[in-house]
ROVOBA-855019 format. One record per residue: x, y, z of N, C-alpha, C in turn. Coordinates in steps of 0.05 Angstrom, whole numbers, plus 5000, padded with zeros to 4 digits. Layout:
<nodes>
XYZXYZXYZ/...
</nodes>
This chain:
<nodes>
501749765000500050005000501850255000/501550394980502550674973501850805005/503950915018503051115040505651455035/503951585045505551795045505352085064/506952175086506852265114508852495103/507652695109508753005105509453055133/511153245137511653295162513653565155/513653795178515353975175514054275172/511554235182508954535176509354565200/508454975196508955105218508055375213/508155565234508255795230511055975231/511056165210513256295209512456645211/514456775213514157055198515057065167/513257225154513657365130517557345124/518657235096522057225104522457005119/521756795127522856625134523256345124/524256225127524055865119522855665141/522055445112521355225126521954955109/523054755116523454525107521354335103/519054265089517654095089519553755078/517353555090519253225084516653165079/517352865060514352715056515852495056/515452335067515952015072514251835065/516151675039514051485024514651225028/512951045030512850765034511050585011/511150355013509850154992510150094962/512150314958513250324928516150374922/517450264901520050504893520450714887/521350884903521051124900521751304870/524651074855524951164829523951174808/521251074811519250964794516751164796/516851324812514651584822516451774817/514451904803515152264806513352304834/514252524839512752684860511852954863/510153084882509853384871508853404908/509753714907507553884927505553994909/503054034933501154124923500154334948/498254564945497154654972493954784963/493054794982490454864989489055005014/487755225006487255255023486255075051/486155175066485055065104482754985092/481254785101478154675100476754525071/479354555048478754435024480954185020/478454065003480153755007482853844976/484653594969487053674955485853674925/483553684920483253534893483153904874/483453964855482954154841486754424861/487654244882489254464889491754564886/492954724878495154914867497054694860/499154654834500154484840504854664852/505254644859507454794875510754774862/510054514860513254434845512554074839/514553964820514053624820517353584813/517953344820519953254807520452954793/521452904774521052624764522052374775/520952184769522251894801525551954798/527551974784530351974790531052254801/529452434805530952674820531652894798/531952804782533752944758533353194752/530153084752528553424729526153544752/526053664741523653854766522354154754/520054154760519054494754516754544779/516854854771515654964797512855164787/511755164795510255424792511155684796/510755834773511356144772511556304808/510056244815509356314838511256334861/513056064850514656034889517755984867/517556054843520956004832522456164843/525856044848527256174860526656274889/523656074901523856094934524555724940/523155644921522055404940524755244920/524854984929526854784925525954434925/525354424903523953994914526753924899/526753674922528953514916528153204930/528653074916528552714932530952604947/530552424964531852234967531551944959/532551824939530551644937533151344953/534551364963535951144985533051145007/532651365020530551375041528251385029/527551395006524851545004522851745008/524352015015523352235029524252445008/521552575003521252814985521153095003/523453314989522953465004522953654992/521453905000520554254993522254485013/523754575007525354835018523955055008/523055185032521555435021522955705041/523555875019525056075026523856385027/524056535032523756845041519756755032/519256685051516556625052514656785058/511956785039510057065042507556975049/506057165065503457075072502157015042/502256985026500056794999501656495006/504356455012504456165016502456075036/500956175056500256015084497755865060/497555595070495955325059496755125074/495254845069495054645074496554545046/499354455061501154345033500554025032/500653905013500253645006502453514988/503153285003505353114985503252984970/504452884941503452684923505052554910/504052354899506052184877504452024864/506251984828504451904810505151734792/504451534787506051344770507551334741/507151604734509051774710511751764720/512951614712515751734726517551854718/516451934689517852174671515652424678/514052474697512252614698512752904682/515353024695515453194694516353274659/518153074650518953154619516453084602/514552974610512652784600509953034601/509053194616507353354622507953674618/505653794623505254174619504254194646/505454294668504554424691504154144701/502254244726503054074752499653944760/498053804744496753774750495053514764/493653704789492953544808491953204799/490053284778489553014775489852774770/493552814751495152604748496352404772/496152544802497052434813495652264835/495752014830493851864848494751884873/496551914895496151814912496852114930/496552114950496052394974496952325004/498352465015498952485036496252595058/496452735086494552815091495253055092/497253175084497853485100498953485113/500153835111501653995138501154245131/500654355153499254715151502054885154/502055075144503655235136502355535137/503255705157502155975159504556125167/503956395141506456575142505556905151/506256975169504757195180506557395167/504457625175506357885154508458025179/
</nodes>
């Protein structure tokens, strides 16, 4: 069973960092691409922003216009833990971030943007609030 545990949400000030991790189990990790995704508080992940993805070997990666040159996805795939570096952080980041992964594992050279619905499987979240 595909599982997948985000961990590393918090509150910050406006300018600050945060390290998000997603820890995946039940699959090879080189064989998944992966992505963040976020959403607002109180809405489930489906239709939500997609943030950055990277392809199952690590290699290739794109981000949304939005967080380029803040945010950072990178894998491990010895451990299996995907992770988001987000840098000089602004209150439009605060959301409910979501790990995913998707059985494309060229996702990223293979696709146009980051979309939610390619990716079957979902973590539950980690909240993320950036005060001004």
């Amino acid at each position: 069973v595909v599982r997948l545990v985000e961990s590393g949400g918090g509150s910050v000030e406006a300018g600050g960092s945060l390290r998000l991790s997603c820890e995946g189990s039940g699959f090879k990790s080189t064989t998944f691409a992966m992505g963040w995704f976020r959403q607002e508080l109180g809405k489930e992940h489906w239709g939500s922003e997609g943030v950055a993805a990277i392809d199952g070997d690590g290699t290739t990666s794109t981000y949304a216009d939005s967080v380029k040159g803040r945010f950072t996805i990178t894998k491990d795939n010895v451990k299996n833990i995907l992770y988001l570096q987000m840098n000089n952080l602004k209150p439009d980041d605060s959301a409910m971030y979501y790990c995913a992964a998707t059985v494309y594992e060229d996702y990223v050279s293979r696709f146009r943007g980051i979309q939610s619905n390619l990716f079957g499987y979902w973590g539950q979240g980690t909240w993320v609030s950036v005060s001004a």
